[in-house]
Legacy VTK file of the C-alpha trace (Angstrom):
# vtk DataFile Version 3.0
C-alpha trace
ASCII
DATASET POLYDATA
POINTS 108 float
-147.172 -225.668 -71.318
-147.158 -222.307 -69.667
-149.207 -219.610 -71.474
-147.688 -215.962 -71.300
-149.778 -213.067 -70.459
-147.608 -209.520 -70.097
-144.532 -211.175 -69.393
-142.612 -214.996 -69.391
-139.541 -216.551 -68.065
-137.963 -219.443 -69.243
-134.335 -220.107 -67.667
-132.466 -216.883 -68.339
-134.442 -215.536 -70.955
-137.404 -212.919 -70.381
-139.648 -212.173 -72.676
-141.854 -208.388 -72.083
-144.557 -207.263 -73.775
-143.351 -204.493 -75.569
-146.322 -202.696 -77.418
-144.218 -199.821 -79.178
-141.892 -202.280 -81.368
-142.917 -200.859 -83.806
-141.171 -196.869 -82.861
-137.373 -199.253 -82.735
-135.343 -199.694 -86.326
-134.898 -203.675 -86.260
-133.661 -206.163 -88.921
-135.090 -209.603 -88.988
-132.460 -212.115 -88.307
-131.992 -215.511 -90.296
-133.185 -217.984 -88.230
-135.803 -218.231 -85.487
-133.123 -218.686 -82.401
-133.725 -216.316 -80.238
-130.706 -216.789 -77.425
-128.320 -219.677 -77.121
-127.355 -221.069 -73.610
-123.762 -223.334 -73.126
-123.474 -226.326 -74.709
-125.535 -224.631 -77.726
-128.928 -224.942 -75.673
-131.504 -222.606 -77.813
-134.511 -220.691 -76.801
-136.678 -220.672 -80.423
-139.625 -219.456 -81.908
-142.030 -221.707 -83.074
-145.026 -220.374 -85.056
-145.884 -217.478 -87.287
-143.452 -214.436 -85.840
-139.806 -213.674 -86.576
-136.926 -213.002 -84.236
-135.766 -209.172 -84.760
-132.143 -207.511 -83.813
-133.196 -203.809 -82.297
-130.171 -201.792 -81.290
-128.731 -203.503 -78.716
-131.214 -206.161 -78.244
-133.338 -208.692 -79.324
-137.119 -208.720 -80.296
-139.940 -210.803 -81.271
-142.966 -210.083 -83.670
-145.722 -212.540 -83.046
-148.572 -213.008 -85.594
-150.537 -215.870 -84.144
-150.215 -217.499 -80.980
-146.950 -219.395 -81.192
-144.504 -221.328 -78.759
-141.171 -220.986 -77.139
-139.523 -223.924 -76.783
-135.655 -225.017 -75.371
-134.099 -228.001 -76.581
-133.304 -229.846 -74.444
-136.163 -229.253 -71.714
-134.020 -230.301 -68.869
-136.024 -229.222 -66.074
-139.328 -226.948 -64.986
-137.868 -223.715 -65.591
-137.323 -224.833 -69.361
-140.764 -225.749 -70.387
-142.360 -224.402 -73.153
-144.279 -221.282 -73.383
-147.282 -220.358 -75.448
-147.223 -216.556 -76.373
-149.957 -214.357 -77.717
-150.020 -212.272 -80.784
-147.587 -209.006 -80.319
-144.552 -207.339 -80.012
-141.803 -208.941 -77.301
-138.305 -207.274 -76.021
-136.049 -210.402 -75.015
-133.661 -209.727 -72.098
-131.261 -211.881 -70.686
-131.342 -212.594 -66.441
-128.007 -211.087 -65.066
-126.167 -211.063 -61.879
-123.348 -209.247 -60.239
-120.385 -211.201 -59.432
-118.300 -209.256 -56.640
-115.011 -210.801 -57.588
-115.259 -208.422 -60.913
-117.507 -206.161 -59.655
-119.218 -206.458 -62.761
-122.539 -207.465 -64.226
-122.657 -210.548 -65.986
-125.022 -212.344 -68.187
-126.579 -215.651 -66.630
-126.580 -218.763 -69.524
-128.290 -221.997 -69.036
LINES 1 109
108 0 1 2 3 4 5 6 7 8 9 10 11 12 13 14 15 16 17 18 19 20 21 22 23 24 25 26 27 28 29 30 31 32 33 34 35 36 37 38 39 40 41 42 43 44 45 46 47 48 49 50 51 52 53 54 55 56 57 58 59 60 61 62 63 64 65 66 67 68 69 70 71 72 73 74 75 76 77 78 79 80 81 82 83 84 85 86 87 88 89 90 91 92 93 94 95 96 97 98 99 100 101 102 103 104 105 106 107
């Protein structure tokens, strides 16, 4: 298990270390999912926090050390991660495809 520090990476999720979550109007959401790849792949909380919606984004509130798992772990980008206590943005790994000449979201 990898243990997060400022910032974390697992597959095309980041999580940040966002110390001013607090400042950001957020609603808690009803489950603990905090991005969904294809073929319903999830990226979840496990562990005393809660997975926020703030503006166009999503958040995490840790209160004790907790995990961040992704069923299934399919290979070593995917393993879990242990996170400290804190506040998290979430942001999803992008890339530009020059067919569209747009940016595109990357799922796992």
């Amino acid at each position: 298990m990898k243990k997060m520090l400022n910032n974390a990476r697992q597959g095309d999720v980041n999580i940040l270390r966002f110390d001013y979550l607090c400042m950001l109007p957020a609603q808690r959401r009803g489950s603990n999912i905090i991005a969904t790849g294809e073929e319903s792949h999830d990226h979840t909380l496990n562990g005393n926090g809660a997975v926020l919606d703030v503006g166009l984004g999503t958040a995490l509130t840790v209160l004790t050390p907790s995990v961040i798992e992704h069923k299934p772990v399919d290979d070593t980008t995917h393993k879990p991660i242990e996170i400290p206590a804190g506040s998290f943005i979430i942001t999803s790994q992008v890339q530009y495809n020059p067919f569209t000449e747009a940016l595109e979201n990357v799922q796992d």
